[in-house]
MIZA-471853 format. One record per residue (C-alpha): residue number from 1; x, y, z; residue in one letter. Coordinates in steps of 0.2 Angstrom, whole numbers. Example, Ala and Ser with C-alpha at 12.3 -4.5 7.8 and 13.67 -1.06 7.14 Angstrom:
2
<rec num="1" u="62" v="-22" w="39" residuo="A"/>
<rec num="2" u="68" v="-5" w="36" residuo="S"/>
END
This chain:
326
<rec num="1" u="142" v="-119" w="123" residuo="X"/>
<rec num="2" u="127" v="-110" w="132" residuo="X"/>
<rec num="3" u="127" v="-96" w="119" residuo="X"/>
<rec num="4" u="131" v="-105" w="104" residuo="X"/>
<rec num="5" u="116" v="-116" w="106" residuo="X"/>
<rec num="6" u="104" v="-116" w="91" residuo="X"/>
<rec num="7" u="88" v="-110" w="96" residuo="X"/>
<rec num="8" u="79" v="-103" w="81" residuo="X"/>
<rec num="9" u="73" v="-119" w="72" residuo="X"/>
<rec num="10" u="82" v="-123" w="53" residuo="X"/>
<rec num="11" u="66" v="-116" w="41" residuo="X"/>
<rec num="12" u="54" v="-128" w="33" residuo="X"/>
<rec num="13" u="54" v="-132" w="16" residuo="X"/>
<rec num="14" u="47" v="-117" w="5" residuo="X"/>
<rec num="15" u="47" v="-106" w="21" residuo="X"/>
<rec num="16" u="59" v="-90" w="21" residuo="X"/>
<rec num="17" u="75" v="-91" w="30" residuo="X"/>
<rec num="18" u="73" v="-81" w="45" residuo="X"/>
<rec num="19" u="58" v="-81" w="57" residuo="X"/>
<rec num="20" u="50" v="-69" w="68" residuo="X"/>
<rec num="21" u="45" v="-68" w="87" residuo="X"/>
<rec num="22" u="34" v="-54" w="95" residuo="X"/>
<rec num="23" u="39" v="-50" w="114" residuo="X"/>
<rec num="24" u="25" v="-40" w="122" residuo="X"/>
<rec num="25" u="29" v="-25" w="132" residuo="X"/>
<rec num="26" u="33" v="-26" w="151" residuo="X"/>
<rec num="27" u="37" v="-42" w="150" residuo="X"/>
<rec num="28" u="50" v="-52" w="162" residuo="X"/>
<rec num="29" u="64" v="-62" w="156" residuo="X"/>
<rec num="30" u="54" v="-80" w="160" residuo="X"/>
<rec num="31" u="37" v="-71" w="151" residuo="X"/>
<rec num="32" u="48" v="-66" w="136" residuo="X"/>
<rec num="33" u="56" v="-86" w="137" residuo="X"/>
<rec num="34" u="39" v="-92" w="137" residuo="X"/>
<rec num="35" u="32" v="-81" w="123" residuo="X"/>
<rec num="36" u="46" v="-86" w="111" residuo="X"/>
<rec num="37" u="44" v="-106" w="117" residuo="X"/>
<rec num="38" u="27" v="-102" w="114" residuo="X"/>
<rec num="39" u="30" v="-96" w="96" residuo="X"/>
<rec num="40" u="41" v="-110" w="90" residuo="X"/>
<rec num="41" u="59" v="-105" w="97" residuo="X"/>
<rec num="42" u="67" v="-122" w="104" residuo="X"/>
<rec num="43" u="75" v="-116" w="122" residuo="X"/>
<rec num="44" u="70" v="-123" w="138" residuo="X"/>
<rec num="45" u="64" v="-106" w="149" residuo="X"/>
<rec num="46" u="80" v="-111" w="161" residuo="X"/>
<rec num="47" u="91" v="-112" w="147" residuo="X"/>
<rec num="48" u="86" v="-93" w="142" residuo="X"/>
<rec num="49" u="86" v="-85" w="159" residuo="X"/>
<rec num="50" u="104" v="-92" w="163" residuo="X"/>
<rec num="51" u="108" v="-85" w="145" residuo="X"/>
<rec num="52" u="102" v="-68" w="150" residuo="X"/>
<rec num="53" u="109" v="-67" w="168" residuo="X"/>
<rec num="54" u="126" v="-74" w="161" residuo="X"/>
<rec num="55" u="125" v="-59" w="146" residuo="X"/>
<rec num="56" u="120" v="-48" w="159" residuo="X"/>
<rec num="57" u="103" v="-41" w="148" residuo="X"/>
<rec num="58" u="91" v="-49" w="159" residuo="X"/>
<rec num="59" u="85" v="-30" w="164" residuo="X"/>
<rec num="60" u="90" v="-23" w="145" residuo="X"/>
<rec num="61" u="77" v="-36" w="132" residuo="X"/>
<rec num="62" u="66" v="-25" w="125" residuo="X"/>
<rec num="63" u="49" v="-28" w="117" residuo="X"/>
<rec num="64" u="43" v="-29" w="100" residuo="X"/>
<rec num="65" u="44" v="-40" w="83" residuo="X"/>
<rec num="66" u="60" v="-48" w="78" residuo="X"/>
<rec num="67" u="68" v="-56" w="64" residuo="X"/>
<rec num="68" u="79" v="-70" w="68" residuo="X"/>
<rec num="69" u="91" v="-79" w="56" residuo="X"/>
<rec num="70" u="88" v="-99" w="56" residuo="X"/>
<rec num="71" u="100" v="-107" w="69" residuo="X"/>
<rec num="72" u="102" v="-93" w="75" residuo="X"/>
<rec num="73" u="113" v="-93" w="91" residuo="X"/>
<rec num="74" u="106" v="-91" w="111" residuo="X"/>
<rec num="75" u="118" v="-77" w="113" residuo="X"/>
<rec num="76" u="116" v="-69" w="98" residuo="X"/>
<rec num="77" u="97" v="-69" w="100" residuo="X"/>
<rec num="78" u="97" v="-61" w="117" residuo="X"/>
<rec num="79" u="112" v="-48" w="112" residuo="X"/>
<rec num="80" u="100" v="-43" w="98" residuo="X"/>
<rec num="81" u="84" v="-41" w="110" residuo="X"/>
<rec num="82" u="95" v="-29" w="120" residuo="X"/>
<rec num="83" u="99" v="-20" w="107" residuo="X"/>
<rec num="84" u="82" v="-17" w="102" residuo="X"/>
<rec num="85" u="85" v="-21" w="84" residuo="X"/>
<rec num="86" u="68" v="-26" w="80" residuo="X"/>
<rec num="87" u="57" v="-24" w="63" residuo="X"/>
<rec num="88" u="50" v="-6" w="61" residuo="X"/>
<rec num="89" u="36" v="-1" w="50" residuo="X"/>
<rec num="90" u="33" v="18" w="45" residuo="X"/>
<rec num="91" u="18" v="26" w="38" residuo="X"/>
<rec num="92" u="20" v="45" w="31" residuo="X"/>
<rec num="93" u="5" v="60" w="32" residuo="X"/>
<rec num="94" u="11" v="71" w="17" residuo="X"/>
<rec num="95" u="7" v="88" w="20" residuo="X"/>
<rec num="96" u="-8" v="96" w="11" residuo="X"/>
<rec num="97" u="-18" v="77" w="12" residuo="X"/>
<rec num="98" u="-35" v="75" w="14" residuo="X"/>
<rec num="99" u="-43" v="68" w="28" residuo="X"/>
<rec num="100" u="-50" v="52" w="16" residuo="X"/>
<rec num="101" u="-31" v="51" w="6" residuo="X"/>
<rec num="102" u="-24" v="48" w="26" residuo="X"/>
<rec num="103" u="-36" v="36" w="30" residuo="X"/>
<rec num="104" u="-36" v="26" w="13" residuo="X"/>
<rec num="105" u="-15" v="27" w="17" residuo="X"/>
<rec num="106" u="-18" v="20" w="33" residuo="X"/>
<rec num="107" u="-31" v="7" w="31" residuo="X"/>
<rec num="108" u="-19" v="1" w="17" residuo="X"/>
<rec num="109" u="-4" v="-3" w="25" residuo="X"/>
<rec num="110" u="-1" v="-21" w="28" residuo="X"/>
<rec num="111" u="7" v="-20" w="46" residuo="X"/>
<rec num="112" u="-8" v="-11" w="54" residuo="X"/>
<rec num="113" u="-21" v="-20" w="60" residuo="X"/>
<rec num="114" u="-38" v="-9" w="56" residuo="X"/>
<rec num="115" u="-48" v="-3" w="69" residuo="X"/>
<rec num="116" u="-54" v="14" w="61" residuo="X"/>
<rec num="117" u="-59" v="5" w="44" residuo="X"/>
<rec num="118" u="-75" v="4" w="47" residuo="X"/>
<rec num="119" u="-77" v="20" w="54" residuo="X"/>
<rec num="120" u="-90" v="35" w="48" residuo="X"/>
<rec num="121" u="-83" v="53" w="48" residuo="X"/>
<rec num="122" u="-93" v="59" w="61" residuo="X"/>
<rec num="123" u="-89" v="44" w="73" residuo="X"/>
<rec num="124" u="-70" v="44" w="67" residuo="X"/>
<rec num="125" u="-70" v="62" w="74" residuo="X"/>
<rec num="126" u="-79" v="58" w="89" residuo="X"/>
<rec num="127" u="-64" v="45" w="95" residuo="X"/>
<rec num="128" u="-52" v="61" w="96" residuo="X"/>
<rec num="129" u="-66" v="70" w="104" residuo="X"/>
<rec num="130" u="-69" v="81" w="93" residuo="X"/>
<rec num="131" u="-84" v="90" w="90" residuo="X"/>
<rec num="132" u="-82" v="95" w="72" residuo="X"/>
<rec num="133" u="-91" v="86" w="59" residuo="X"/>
<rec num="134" u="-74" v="77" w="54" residuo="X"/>
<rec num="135" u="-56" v="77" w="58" residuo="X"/>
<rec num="136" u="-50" v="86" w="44" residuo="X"/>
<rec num="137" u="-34" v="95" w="48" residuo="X"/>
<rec num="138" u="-30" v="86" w="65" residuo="X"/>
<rec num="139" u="-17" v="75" w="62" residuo="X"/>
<rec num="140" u="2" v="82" w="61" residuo="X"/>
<rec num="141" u="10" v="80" w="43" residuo="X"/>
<rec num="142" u="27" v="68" w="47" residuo="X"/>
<rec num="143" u="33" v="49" w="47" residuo="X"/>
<rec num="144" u="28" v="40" w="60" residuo="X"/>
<rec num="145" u="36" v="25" w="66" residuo="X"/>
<rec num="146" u="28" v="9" w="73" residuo="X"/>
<rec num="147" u="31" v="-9" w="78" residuo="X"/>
<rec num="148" u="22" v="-23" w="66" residuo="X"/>
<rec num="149" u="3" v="-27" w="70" residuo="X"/>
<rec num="150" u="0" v="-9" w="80" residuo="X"/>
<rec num="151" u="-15" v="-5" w="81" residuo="X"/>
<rec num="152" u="-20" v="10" w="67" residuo="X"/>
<rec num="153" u="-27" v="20" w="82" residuo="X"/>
<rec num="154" u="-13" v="21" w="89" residuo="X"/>
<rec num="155" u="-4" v="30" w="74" residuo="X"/>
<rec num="156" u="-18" v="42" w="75" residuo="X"/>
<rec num="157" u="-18" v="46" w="93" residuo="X"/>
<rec num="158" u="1" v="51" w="88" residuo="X"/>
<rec num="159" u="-3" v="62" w="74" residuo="X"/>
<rec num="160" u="-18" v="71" w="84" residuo="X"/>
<rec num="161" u="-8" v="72" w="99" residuo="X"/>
<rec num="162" u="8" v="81" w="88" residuo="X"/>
<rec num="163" u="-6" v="90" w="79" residuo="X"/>
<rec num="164" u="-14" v="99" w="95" residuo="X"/>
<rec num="165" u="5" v="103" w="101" residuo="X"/>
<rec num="166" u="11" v="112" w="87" residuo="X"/>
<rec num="167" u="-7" v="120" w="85" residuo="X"/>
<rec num="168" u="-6" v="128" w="102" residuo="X"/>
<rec num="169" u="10" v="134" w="100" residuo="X"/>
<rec num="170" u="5" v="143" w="84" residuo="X"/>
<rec num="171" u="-13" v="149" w="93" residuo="X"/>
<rec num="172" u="-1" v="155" w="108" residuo="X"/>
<rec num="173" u="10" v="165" w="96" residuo="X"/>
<rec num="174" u="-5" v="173" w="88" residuo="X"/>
<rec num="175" u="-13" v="181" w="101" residuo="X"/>
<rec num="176" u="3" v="187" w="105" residuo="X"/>
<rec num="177" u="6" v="195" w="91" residuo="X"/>
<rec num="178" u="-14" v="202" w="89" residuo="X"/>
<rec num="179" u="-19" v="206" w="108" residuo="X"/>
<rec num="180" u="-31" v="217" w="101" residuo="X"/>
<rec num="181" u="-39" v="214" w="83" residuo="X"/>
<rec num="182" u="-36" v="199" w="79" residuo="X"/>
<rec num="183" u="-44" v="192" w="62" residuo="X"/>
<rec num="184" u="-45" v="175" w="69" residuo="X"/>
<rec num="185" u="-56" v="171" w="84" residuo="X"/>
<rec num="186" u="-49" v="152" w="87" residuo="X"/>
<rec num="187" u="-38" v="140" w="85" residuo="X"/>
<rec num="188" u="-49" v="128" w="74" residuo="X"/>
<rec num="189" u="-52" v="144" w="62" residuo="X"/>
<rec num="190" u="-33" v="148" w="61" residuo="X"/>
<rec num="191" u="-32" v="127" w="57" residuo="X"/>
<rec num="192" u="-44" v="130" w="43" residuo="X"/>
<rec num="193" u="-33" v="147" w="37" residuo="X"/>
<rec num="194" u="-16" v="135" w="39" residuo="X"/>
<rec num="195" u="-22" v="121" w="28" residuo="X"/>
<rec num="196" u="-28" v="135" w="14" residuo="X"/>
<rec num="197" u="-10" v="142" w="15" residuo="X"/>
<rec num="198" u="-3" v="122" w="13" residuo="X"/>
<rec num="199" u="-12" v="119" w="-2" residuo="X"/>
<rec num="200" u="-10" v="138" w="-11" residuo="X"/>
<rec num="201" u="11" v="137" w="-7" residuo="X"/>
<rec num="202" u="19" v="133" w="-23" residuo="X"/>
<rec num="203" u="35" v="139" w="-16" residuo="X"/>
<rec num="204" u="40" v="138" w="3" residuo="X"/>
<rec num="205" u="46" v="155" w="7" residuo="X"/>
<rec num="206" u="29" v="162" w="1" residuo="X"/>
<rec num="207" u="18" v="155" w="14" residuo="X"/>
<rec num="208" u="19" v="170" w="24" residuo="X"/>
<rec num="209" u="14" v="183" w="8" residuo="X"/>
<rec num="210" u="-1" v="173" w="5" residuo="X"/>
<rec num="211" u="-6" v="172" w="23" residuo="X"/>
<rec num="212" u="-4" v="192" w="22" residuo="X"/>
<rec num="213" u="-18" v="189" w="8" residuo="X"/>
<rec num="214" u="-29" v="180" w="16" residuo="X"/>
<rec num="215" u="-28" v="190" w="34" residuo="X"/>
<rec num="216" u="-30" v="206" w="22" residuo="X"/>
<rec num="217" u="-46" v="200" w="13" residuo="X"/>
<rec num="218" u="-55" v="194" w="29" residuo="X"/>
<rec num="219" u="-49" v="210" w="37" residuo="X"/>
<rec num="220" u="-58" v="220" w="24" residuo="X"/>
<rec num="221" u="-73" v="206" w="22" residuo="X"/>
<rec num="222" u="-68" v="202" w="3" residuo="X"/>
<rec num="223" u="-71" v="184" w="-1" residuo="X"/>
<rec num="224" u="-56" v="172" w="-1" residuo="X"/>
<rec num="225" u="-59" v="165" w="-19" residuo="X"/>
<rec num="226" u="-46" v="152" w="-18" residuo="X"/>
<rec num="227" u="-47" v="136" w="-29" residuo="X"/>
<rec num="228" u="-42" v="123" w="-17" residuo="X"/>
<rec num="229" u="-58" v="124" w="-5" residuo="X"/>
<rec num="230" u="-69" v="123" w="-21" residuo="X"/>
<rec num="231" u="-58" v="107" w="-25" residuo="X"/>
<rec num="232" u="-61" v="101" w="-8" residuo="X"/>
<rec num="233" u="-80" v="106" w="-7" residuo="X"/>
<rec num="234" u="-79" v="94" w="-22" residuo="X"/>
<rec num="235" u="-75" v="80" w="-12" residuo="X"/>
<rec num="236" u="-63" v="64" w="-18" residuo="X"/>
<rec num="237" u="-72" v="63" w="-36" residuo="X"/>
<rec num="238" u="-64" v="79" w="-42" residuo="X"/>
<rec num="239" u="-54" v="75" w="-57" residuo="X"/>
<rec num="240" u="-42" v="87" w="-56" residuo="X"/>
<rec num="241" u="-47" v="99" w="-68" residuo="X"/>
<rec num="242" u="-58" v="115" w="-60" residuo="X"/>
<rec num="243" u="-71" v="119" w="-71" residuo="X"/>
<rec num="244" u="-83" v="136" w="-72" residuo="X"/>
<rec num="245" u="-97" v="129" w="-68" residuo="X"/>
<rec num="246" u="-88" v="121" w="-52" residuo="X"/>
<rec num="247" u="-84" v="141" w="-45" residuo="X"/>
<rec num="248" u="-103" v="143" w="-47" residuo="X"/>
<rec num="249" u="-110" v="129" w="-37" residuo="X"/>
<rec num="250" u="-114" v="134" w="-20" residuo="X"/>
<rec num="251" u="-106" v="122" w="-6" residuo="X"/>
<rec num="252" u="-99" v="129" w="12" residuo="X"/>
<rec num="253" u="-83" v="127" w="4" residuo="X"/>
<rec num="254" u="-86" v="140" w="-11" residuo="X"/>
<rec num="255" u="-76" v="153" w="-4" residuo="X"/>
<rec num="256" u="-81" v="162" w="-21" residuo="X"/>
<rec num="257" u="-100" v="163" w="-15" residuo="X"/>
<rec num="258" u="-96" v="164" w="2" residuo="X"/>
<rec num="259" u="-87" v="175" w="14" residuo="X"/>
<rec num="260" u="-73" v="171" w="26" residuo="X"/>
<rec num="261" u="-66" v="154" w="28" residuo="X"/>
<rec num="262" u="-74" v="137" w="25" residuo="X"/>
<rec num="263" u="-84" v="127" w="38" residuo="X"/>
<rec num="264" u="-68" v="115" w="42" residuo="X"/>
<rec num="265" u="-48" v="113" w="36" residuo="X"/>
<rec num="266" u="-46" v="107" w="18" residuo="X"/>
<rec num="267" u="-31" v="96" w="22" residuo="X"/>
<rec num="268" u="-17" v="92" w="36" residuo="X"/>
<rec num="269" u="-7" v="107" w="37" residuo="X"/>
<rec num="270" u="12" v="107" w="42" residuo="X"/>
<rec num="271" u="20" v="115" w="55" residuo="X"/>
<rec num="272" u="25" v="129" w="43" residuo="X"/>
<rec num="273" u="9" v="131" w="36" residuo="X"/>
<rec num="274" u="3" v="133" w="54" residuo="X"/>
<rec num="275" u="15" v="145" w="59" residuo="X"/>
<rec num="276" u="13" v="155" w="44" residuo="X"/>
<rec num="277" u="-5" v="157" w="48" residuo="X"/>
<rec num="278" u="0" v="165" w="64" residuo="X"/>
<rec num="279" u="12" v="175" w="58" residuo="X"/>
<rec num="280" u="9" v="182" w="42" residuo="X"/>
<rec num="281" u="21" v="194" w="33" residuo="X"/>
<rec num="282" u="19" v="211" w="34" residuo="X"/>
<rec num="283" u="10" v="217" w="17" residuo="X"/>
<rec num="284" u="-4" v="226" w="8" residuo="X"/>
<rec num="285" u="-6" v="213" w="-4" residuo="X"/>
<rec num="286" u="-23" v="205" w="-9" residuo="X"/>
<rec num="287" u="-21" v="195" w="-24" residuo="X"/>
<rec num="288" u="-7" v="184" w="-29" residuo="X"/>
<rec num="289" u="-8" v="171" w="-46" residuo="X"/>
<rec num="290" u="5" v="159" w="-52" residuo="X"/>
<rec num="291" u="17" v="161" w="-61" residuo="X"/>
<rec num="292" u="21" v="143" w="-67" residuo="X"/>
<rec num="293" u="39" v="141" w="-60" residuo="X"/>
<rec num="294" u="30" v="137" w="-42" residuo="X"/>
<rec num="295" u="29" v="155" w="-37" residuo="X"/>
<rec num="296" u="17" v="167" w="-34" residuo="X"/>
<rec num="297" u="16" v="184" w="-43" residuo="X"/>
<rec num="298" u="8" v="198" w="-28" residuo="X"/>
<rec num="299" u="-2" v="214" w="-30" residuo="X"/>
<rec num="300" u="-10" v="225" w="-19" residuo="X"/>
<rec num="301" u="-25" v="232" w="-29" residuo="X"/>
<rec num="302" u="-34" v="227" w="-44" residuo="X"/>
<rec num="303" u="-29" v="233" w="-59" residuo="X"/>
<rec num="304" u="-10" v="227" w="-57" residuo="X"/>
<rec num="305" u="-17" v="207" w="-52" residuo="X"/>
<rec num="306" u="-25" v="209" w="-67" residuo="X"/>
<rec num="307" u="-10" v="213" w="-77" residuo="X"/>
<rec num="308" u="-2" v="200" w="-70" residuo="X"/>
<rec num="309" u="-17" v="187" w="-74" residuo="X"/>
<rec num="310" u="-13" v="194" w="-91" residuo="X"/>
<rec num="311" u="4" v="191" w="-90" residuo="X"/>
<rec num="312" u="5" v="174" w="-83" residuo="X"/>
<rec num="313" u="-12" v="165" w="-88" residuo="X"/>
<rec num="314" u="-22" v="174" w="-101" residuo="X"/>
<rec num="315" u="-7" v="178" w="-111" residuo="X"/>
<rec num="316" u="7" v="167" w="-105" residuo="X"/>
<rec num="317" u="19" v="169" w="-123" residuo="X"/>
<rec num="318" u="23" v="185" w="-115" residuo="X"/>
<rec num="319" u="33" v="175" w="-101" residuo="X"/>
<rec num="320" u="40" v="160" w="-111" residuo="X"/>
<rec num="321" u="53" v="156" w="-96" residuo="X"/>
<rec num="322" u="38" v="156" w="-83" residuo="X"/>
<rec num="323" u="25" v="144" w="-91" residuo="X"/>
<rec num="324" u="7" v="142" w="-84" residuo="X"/>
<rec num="325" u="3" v="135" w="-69" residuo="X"/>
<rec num="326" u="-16" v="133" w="-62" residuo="X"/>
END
C-alpha cells in the first residue's frame, strides 16, 4: 500500500498529463520531500522517507528536473529518482561557428536561463579571463548536455574548459615536433591557424595538406590570402557572396593585404582542426583551390595553381564531373 500511494496530483483541466519537480543538488532525503511538497506533490515528508528507506534509495536519489506521470505511484517516483531518469536538455557548438552564431544558439534555447545575453564582447571575454578582444575560438565544438533551467554560463565554462584541454595538448605536441623553428610562437596563434584550417577543409582527410600550406607561406613570409578571414573581417552582415571590392578593403582580417595570421580565430575550431594545425603534413605545397566535389586540388609553385584555377574555376567545362566550388 505504501508504494502504490498516489502522489502526483490527477492534472487540471487543459494542463498536460505529467508534471515536473526540480530536486536541487546535495539534497537529503527530508530536503528533497520538502522540495517536491513544496512544488505540489501530495506526500507527507514521513510518508516519503519511510518510502525511500523501505526501497532502500534513500542514499541513491539524485538531483535534477523530472517528469512525473499524473497518479503516479510513491514507489515508482522514488525508483525513478534513483535511476536518475530525469529531463536532459542539449545544446550543440558546430564546428567552424562564429563566436556571434554560438551565442545567438545559446541565448536562444528555451531551457537556459540567460546570464551572458546581455554581455559586450570584450566583457564576455573578460568572464573566461581572457585577455583577447573577444572569445572567438575558445569554446570546444560538441554537444553538450545539461539539466533544464542551467544557467547559460555554465554551458560556457564547459566548452572553455574542453577548449583549453585539447588546445594544450595540440600546443604540447607542436613544440614537440618543432623544438627549434617553429612557425608558431603560441598557443593562441596556433588557435587562429586551427580555426583557418576548420573553415578551408572541404574534405576531412585534407586538413593536414592545407595546414602544410599555411605553415609553408608563413615560413616563407607570403601572405595567407584565404577567403574565410576576409569573410570573417566582414562581420555577421556578410551575405555570403565575396565580392572584389571585399579582397581590397583593408581590415586586420584581410590576410590578402596583410601578412601572417589574423588578429584572433575566425571560428571554434574542432579537435582535428586543432591537431592538424600542430601537425601538418609533410609538403611543398603553397596553393591549393577547389575542386567542387569538396576537395582541394594542391600545387607547389605558381604556374601549376594557376593551371588548376584554370581548370577548376575559370574554365570549369573542362571538368564537368567536378563542378565549381567557391
Amino acid at each position: 500500500m505504501l508504494f502504490t500511494w498516489s502522489v502526483v496530483p490527477k492534472p487540471t483541466e487543459g494542463s498536460i498529463a505529467e508534471q515536473r519537480f526540480k530536486v536541487l543538488p546535495k539534497s537529503g532525503v527530508s530536503s528533497i520531500a520538502k522540495q517536491l511538497q513544496d512544488q505540489g506533490m501530495s506526500t507527507p515528508g514521513w510518508l516519503f522517507q519511510a518510502g525511500a528507506r523501505s526501497l532502500w534509495v534513500g542514499s541513491k536519489l539524485k538531483p535534477g528536473t523530472y517528469a512525473f506521470p499524473a497518479n503516479a505511484s510513491l514507489g515508482s517516483v522514488l525508483l525513478q529518482m534513483a535511476r536518475g531518469d530525469r529531463i536532459r536538455e542539449s545544446v550543440k557548438i558546430i564546428p567552424g561557428m562564429s563566436i556571434w552564431q554560438v551565442r545567438a544558439a545559446m541565448d536562444a534555447h528555451p531551457a537556459l536561463i540567460h546570464k551572458s545575453e546581455a554581455l559586450e564582447i570584450s566583457q564576455f571575454a573578460k568572464v573566461f579571463g581572457l585577455e583577447a578582444p573577444s572569445a572567438e575560438g575558445y569554446f570546444l565544438p560538441d554537444t553538450y548536455i545539461f539539466d533544464p533551467d542551467e544557467a547559460d554560463l555554465v554551458i560556457y565554462q564547459r566548452a572553455f574548459a574542453a577548449m583549453q584541454k585539447q588546445l594544450a595538448n595540440a600546443w604540447d605536441l607542436y613544440t614537440k615536433g618543432y623544438p627549434d623553428g617553429a612557425v608558431l610562437k603560441t598557443s593562441y596563434q596556433l588557435l587562429i591557424l586551427a580555426s583557418i584550417i576548420e573553415k578551408e577543409t572541404g574534405q576531412a582527410s585534407e586538413r593536414g595538406m592545407i595546414s602544410a600550406v599555411f605553415h609553408n607561406r608563413l615560413k616563407k613570409g607570403m601572405m595567407l590570402q584565404t577567403d574565410p578571414t576576409v569573410i570573417y573581417g566582414i562581420g555577421p552582415k556578410f551575405n555570403g557572396d565575396i565580392k572584389k571590392a571585399d579582397l581590397r578593403r583593408d581590415t586586420p582580417y584581410n590576410t590578402y593585404m596583410r601578412f601572417g595570421l589574423p588578429p584572433t580565430p575566425i571560428a571554434m575550431p574542432s579537435k582535428e582542426s586543432l591537431l592538424a594545425a600542430a601537425q601538418p603534413a609533410v609538403s611543398n605545397a603553397l596553393y591549393f583551390v577547389a575542386r567542387g566535389d569538396g576537395s582541394s586540388q594542391f600545387s607547389t609553385n605558381l604556374k601549376e595553381h594557376e593551371a588548376a584555377v584554370d581548370r577548376y574555376q575559370r574554365n570549369p567545362a573542362k571538368s564537368a564531373s567536378k563542378p565549381v566550388r567557391k
